[in-house]
N, CA, C and O atoms as CSV, one atom per row, in Angstrom:
chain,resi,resn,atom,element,x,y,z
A,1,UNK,N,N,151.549,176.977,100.293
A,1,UNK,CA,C,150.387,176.081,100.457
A,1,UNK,C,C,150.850,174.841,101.221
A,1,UNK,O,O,151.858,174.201,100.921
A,2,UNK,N,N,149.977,174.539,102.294
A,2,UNK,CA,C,150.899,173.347,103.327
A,2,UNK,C,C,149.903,172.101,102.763
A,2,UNK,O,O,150.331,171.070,103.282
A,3,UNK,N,N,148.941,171.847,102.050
A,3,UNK,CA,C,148.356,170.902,101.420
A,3,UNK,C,C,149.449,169.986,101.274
A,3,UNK,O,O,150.619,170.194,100.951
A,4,UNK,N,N,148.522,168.375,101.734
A,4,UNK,CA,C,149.513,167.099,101.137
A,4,UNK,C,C,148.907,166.880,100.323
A,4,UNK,O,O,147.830,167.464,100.203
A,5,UNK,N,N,149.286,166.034,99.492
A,5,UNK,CA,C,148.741,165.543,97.848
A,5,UNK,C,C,149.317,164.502,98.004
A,5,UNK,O,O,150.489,164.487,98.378
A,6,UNK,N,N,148.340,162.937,97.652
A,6,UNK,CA,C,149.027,161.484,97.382
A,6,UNK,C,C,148.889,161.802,95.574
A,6,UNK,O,O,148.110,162.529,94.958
A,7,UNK,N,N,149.657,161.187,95.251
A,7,UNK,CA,C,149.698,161.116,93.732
A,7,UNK,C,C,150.021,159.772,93.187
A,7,UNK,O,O,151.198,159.509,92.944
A,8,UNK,N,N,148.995,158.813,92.952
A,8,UNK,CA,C,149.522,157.295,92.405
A,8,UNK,C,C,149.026,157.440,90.625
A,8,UNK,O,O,148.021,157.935,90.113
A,9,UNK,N,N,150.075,156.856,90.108
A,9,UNK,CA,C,150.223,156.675,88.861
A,9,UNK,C,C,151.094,155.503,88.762
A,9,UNK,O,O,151.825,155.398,89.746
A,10,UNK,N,N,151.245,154.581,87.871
A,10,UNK,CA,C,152.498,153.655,87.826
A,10,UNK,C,C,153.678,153.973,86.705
A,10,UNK,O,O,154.451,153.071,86.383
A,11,UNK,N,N,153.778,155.268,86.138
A,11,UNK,CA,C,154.377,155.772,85.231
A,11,UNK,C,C,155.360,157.167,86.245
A,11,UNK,O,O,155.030,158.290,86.626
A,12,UNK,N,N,156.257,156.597,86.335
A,12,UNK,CA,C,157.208,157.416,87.194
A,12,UNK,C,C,157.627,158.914,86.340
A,12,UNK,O,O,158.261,159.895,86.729
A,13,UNK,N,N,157.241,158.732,85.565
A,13,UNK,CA,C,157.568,159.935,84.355
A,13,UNK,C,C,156.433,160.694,84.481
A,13,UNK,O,O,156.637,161.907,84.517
A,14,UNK,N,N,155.034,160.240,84.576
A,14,UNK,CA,C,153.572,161.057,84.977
A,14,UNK,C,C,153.748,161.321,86.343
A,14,UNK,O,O,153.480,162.506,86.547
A,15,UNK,N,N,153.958,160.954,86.989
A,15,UNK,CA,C,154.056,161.453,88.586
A,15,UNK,C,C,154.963,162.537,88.413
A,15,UNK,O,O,154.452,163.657,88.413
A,16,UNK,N,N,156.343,162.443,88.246
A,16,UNK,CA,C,157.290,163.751,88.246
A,16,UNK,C,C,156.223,164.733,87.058
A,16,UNK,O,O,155.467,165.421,87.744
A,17,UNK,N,N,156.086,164.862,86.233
A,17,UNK,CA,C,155.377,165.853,85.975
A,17,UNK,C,C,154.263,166.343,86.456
A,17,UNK,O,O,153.825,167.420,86.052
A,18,UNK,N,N,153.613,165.568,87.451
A,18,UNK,CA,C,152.375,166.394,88.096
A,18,UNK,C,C,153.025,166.801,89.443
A,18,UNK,O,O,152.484,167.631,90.173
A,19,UNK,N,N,154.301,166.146,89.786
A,19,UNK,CA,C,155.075,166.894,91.148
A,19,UNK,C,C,155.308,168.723,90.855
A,19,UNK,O,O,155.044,169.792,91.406
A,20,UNK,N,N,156.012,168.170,89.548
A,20,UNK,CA,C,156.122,169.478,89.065
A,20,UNK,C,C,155.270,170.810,88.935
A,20,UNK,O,O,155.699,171.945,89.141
A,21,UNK,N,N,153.704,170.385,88.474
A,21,UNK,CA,C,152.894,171.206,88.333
A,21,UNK,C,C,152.621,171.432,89.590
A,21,UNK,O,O,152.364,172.618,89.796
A,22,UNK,N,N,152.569,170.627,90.690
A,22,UNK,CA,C,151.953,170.759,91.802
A,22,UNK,C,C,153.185,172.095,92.600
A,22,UNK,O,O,152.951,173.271,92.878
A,23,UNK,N,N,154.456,171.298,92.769
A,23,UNK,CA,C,156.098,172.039,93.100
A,23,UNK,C,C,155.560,173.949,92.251
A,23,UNK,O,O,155.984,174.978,92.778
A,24,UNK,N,N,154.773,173.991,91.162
A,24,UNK,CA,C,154.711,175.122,90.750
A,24,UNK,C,C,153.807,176.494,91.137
A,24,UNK,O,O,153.716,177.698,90.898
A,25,UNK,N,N,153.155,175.296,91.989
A,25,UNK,CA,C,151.654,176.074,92.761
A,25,UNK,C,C,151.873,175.971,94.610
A,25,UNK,O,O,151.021,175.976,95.499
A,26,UNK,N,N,153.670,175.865,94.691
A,26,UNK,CA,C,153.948,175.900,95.889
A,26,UNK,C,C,153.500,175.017,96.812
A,26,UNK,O,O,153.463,175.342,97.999
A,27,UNK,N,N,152.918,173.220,96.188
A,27,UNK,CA,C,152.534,172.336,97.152
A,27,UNK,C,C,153.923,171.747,96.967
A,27,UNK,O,O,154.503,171.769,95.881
A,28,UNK,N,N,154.702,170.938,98.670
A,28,UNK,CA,C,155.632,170.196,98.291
A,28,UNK,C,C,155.504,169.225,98.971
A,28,UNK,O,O,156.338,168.322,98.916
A,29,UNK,N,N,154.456,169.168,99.762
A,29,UNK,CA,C,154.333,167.823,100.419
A,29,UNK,C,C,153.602,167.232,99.816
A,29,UNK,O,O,152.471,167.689,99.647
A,30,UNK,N,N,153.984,165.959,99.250
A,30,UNK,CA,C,153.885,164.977,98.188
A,30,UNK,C,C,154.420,164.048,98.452
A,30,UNK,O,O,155.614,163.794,98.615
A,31,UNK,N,N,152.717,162.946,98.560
A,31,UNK,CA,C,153.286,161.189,98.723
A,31,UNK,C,C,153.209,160.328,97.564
A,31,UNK,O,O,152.032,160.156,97.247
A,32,UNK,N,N,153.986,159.753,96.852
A,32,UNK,CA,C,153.737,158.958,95.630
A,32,UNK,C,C,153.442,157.720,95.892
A,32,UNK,O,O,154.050,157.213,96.834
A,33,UNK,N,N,152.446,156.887,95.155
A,33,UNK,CA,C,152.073,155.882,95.008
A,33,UNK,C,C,152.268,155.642,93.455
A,33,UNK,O,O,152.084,156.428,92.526
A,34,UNK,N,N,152.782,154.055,93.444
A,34,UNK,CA,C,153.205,153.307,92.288
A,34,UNK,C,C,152.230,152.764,91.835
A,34,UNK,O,O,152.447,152.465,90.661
A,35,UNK,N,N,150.315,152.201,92.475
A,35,UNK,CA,C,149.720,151.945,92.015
A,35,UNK,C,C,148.891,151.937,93.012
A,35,UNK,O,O,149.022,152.348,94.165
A,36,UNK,N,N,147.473,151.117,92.132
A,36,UNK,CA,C,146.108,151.872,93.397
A,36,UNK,C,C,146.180,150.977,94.953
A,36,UNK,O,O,145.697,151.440,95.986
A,37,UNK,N,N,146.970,149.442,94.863
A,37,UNK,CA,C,147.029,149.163,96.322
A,37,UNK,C,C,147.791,149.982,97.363
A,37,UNK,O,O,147.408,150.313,98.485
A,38,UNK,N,N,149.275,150.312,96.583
A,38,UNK,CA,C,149.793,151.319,97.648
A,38,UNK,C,C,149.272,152.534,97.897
A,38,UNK,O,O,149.153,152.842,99.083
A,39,UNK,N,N,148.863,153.452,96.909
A,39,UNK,CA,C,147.558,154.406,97.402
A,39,UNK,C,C,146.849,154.113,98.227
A,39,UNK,O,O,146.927,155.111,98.943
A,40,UNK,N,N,145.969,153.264,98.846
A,40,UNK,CA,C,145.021,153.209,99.229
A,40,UNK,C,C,145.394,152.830,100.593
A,40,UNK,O,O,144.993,153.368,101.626
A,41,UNK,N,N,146.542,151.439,100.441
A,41,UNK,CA,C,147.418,151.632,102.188
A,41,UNK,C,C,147.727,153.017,102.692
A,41,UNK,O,O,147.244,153.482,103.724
A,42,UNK,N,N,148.751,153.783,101.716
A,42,UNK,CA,C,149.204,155.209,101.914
A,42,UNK,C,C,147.525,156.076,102.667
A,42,UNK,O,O,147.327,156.353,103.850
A,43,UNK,N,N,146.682,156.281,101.605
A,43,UNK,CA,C,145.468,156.707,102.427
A,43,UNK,C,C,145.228,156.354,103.814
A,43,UNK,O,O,145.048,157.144,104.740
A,44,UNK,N,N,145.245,154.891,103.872
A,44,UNK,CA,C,144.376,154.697,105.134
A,44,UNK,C,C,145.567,154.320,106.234
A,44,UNK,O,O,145.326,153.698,107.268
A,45,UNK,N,N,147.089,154.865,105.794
A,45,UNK,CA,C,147.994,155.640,107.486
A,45,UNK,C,C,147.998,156.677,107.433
A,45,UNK,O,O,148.284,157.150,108.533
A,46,UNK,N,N,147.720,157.848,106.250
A,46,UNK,CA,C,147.906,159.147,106.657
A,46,UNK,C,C,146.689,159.850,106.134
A,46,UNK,O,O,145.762,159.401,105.461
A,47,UNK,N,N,146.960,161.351,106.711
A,47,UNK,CA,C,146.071,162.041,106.038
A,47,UNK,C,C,146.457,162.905,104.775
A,47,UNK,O,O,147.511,163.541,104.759
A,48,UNK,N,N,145.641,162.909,103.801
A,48,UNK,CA,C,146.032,163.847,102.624
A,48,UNK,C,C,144.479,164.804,102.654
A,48,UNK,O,O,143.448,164.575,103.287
A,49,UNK,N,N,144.864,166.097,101.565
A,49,UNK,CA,C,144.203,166.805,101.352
A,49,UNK,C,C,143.597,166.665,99.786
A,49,UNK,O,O,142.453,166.892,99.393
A,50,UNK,N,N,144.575,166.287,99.163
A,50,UNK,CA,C,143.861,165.823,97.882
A,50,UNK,C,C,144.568,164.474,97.159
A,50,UNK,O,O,145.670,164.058,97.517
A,51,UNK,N,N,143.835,163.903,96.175
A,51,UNK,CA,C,144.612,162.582,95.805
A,51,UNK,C,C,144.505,162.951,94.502
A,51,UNK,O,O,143.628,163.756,94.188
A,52,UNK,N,N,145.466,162.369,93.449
A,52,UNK,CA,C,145.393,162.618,92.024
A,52,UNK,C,C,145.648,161.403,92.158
A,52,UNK,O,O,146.322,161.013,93.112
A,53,UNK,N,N,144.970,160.239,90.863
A,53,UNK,CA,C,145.387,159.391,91.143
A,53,UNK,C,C,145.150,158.901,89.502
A,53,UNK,O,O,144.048,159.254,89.082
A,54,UNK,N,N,145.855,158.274,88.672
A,54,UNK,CA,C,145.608,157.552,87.282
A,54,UNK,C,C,144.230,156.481,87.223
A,54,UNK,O,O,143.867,155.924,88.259
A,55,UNK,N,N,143.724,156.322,86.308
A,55,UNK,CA,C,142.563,154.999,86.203
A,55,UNK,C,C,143.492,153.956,85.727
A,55,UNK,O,O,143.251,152.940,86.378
A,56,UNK,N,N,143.916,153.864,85.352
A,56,UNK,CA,C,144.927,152.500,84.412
A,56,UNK,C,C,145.871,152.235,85.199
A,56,UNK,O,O,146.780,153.065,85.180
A,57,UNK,N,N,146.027,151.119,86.098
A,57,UNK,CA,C,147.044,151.082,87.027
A,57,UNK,C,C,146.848,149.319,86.868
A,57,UNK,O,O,145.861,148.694,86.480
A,58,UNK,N,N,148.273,148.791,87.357
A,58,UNK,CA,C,148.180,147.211,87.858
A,58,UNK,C,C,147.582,147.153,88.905
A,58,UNK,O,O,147.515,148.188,89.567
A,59,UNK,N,N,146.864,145.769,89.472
A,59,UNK,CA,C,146.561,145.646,90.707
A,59,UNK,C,C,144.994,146.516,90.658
A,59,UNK,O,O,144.247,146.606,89.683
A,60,UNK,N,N,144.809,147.061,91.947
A,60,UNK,CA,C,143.548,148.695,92.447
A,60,UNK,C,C,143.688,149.669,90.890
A,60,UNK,O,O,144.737,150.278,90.682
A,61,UNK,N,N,142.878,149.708,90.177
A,61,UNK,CA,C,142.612,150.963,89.310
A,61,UNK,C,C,142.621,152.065,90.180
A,61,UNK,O,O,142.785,151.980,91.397
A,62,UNK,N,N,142.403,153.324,89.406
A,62,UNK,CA,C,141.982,154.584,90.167
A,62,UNK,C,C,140.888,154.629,90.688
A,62,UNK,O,O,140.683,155.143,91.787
A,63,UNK,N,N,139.686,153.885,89.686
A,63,UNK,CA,C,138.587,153.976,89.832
A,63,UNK,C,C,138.522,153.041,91.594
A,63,UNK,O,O,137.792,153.686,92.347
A,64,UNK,N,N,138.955,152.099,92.107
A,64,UNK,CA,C,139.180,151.584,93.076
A,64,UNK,C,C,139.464,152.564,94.187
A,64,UNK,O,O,138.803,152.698,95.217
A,65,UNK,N,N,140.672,153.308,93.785
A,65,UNK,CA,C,141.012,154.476,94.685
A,65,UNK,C,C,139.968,155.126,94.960
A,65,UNK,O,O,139.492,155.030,96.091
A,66,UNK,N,N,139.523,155.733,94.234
A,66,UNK,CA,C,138.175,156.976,94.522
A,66,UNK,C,C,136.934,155.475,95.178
A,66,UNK,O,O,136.051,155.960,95.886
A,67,UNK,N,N,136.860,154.556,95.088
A,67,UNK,CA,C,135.980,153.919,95.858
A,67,UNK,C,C,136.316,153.919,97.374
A,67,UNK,O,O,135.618,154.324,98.304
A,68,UNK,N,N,137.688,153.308,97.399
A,68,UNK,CA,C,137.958,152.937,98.849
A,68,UNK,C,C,138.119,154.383,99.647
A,68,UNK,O,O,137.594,154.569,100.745
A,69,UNK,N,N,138.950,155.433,98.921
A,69,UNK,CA,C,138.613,156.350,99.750
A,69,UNK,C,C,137.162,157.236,99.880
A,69,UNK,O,O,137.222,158.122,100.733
A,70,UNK,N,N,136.074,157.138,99.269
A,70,UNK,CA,C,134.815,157.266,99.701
A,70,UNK,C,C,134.151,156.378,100.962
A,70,UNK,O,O,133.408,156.843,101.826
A,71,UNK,N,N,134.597,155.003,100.856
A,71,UNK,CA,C,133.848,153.695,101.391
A,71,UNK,C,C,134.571,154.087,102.594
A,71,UNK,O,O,133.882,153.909,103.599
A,72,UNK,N,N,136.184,154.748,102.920
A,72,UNK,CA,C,136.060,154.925,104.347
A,72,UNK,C,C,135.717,156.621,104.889
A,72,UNK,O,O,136.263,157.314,105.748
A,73,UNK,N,N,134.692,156.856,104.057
A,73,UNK,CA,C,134.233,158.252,104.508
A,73,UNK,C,C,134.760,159.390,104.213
A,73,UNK,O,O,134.017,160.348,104.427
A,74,UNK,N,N,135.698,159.606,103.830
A,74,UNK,CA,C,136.449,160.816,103.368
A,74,UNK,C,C,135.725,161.693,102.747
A,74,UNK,O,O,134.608,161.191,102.618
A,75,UNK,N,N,135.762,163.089,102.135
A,75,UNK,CA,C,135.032,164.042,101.696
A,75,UNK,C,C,136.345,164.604,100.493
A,75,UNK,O,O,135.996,165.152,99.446
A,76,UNK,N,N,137.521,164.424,100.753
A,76,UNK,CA,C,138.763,164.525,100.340
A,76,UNK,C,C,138.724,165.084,98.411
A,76,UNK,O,O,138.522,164.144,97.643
A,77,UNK,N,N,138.867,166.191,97.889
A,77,UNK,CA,C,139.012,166.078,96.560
A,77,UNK,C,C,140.398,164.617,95.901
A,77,UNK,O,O,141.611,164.409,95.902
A,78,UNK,N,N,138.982,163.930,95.399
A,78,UNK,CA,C,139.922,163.296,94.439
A,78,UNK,C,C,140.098,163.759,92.493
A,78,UNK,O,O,139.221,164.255,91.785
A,79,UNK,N,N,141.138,163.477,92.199
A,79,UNK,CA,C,141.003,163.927,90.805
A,79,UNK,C,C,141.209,162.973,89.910
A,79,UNK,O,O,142.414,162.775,90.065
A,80,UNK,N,N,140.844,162.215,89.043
A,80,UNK,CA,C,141.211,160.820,88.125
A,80,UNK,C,C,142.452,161.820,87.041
A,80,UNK,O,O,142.195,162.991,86.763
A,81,UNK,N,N,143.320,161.361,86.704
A,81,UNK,CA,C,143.921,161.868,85.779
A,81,UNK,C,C,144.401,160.657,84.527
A,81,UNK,O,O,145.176,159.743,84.809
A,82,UNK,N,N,143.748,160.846,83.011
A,82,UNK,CA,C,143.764,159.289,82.342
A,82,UNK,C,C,143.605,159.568,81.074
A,82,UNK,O,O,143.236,160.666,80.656
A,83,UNK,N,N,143.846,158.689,80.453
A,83,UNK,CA,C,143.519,158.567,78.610
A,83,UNK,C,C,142.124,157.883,78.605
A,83,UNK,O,O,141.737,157.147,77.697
A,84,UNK,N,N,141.294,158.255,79.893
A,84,UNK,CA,C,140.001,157.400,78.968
A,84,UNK,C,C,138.752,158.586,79.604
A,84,UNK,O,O,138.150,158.861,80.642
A,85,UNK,N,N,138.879,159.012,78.186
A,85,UNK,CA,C,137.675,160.291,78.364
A,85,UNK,C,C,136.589,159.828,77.732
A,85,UNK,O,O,135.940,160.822,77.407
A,86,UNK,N,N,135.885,158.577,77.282
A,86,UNK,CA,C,134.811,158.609,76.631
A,86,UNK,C,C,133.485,159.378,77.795
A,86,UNK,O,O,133.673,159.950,78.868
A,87,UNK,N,N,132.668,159.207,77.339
A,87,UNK,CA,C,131.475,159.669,78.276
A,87,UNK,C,C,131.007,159.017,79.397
A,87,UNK,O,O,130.676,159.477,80.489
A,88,UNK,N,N,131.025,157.775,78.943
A,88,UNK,CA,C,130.419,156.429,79.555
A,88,UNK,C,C,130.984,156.558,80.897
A,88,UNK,O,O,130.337,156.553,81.945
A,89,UNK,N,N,132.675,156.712,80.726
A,89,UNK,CA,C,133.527,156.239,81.805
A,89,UNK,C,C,133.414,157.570,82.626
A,89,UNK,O,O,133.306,157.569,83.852
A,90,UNK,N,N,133.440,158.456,82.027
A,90,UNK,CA,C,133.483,159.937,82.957
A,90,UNK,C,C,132.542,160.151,83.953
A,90,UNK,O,O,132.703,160.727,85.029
A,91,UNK,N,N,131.080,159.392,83.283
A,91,UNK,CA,C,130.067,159.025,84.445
A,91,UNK,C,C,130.395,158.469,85.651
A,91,UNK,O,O,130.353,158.945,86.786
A,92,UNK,N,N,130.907,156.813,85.028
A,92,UNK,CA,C,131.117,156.074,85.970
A,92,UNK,C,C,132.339,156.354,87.185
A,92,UNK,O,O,132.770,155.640,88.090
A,93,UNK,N,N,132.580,157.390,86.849
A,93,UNK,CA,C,134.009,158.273,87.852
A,93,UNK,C,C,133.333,159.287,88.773
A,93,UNK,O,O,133.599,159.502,89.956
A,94,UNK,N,N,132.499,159.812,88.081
A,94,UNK,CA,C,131.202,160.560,89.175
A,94,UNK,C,C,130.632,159.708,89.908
A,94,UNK,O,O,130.075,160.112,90.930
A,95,UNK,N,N,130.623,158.553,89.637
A,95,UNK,CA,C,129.145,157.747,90.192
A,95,UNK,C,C,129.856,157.350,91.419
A,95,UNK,O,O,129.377,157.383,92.552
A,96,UNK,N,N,130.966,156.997,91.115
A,96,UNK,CA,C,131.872,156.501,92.522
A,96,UNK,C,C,132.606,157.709,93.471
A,96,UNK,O,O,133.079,157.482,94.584
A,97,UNK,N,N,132.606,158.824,92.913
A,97,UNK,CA,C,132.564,160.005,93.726
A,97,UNK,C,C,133.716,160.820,93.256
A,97,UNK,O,O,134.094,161.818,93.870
A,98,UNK,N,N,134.200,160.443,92.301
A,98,UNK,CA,C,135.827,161.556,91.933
A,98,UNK,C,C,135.044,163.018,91.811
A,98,UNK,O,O,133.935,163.280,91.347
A,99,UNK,N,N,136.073,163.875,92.418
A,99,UNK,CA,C,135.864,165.170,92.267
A,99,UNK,C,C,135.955,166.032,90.820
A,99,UNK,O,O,135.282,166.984,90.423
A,100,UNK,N,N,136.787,165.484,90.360
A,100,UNK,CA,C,137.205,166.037,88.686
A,100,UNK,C,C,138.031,165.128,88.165
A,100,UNK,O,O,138.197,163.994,88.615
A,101,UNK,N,N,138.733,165.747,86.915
A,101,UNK,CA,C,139.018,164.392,85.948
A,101,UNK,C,C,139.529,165.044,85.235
A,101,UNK,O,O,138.844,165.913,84.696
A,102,UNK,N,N,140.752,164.956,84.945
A,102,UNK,CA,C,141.576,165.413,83.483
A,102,UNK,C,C,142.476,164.216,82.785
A,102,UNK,O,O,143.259,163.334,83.139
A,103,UNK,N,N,141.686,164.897,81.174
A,103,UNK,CA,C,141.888,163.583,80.820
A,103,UNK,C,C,143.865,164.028,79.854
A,103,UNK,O,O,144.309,165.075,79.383
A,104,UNK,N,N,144.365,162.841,79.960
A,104,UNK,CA,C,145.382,163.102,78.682
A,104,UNK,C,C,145.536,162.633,77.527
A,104,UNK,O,O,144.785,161.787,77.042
A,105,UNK,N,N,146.685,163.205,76.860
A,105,UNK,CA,C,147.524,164.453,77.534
A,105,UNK,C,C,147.019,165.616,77.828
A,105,UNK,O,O,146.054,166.146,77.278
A,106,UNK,N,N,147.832,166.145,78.931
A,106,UNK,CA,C,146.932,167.580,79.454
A,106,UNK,C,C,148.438,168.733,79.532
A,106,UNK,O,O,149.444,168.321,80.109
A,107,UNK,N,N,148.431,169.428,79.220
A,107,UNK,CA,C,149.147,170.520,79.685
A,107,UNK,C,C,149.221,171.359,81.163
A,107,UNK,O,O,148.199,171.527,81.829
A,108,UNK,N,N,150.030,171.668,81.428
A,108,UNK,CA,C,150.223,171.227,83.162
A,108,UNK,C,C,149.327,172.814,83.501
A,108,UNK,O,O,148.626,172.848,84.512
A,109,UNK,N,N,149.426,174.181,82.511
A,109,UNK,CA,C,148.076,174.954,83.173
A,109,UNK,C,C,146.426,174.618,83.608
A,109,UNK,O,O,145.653,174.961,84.503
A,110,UNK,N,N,146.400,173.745,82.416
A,110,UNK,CA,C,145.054,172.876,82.626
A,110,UNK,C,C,145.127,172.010,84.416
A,110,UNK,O,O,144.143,172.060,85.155
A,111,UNK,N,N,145.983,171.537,84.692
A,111,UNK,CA,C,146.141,170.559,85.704
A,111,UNK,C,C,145.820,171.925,87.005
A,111,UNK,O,O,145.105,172.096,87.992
A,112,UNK,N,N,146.695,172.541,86.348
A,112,UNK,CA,C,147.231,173.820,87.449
A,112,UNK,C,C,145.893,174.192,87.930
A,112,UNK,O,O,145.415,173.694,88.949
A,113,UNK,N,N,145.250,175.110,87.165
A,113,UNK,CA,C,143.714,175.519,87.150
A,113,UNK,C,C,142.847,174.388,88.033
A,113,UNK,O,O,141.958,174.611,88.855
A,114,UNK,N,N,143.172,173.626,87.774
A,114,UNK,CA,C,141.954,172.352,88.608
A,114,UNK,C,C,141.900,172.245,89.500
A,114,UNK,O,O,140.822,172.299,90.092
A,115,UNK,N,N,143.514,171.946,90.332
A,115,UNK,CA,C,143.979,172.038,91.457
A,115,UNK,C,C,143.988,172.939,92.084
A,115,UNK,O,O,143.682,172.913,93.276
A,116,UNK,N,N,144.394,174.146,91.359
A,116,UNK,CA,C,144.041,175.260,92.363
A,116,UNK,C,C,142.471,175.322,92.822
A,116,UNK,O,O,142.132,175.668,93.954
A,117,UNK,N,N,141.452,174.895,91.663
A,117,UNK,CA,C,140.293,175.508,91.981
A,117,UNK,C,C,139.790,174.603,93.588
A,117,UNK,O,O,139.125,175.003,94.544
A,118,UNK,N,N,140.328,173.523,93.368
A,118,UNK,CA,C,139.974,173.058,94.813
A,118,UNK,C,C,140.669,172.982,95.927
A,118,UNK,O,O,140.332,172.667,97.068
A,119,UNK,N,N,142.131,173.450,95.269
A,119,UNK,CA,C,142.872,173.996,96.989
A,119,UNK,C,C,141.982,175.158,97.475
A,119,UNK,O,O,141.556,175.330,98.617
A,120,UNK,N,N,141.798,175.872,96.454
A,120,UNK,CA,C,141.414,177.075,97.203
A,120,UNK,C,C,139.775,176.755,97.740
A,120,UNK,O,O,139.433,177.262,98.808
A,121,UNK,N,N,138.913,176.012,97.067
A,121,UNK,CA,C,138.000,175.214,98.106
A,121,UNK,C,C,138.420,174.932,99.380
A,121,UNK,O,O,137.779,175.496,100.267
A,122,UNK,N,N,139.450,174.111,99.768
A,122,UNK,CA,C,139.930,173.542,100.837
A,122,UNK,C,C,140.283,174.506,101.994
A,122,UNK,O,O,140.059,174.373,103.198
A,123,UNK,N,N,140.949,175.606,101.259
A,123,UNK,CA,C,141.237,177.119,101.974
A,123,UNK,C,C,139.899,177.619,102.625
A,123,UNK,O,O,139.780,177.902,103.818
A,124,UNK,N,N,139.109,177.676,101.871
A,124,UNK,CA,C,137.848,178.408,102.160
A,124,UNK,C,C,136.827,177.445,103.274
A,124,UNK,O,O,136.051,177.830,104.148
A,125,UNK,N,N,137.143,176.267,102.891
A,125,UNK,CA,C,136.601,175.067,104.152
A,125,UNK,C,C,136.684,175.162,105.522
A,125,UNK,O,O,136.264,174.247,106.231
């Protein structure tokens, strides 16, 4: 799979494990971001195919991420990945345009499954 994936989280320990899940589904091009401002620079010099990105970050939230990359047009699957599953917020992650949302802790088939379901969207695009 030649898919890039940005992945911002500020937990260097959550990023290597979603490298991993990702490294398991044969994506290896992978840009990390430490939080949602460098994400969002990272976005707007390169191109990615999908973004995973945390809600709880210093600085840009996720929820920021999935804004700015909507606000400059992108169509791009984004995915929120977070400890805040109430209802309320899961809305407000649609409303700004995230593609899906897994909440944690998650077990990395769960992650796996998600991602695939929209690489293989991306394939079929």
């Amino acid at each position: 799979m030649s898919a890039r994936f940005l992945i911002a989280d500020d937990s260097g320990t959550m990023r290597k494990i979603i490298i991993r899940s990702l490294n398991a589904l044969g994506v290896t091009d992978i840009v990390e971001a430490a939080d949602g401002e460098q994400a969002i620079a990272l976005f707007a010099k390169q191109p990615f195919d999908m973004v995973l990105t945390d809600w709880n970050m210093p600085g840009k939230s996720g929820l920021e991420v999935v804004q700015a990359i909507r606000t400059a047009g992108s169509k791009i699957p984004v995915m929120l990945i977070t400890t805040e599953g109430e209802k309320s917020r899961v809305v407000q992650a649609i409303q700004a345009g995230v593609t899906d949302y897994v909440v944690k802790p998650f077990d990395s088939e769960k992650l796996r499954a998600k991602i695939d379901k929209h690489l293989s969207q991306l394939a079929d695009a």
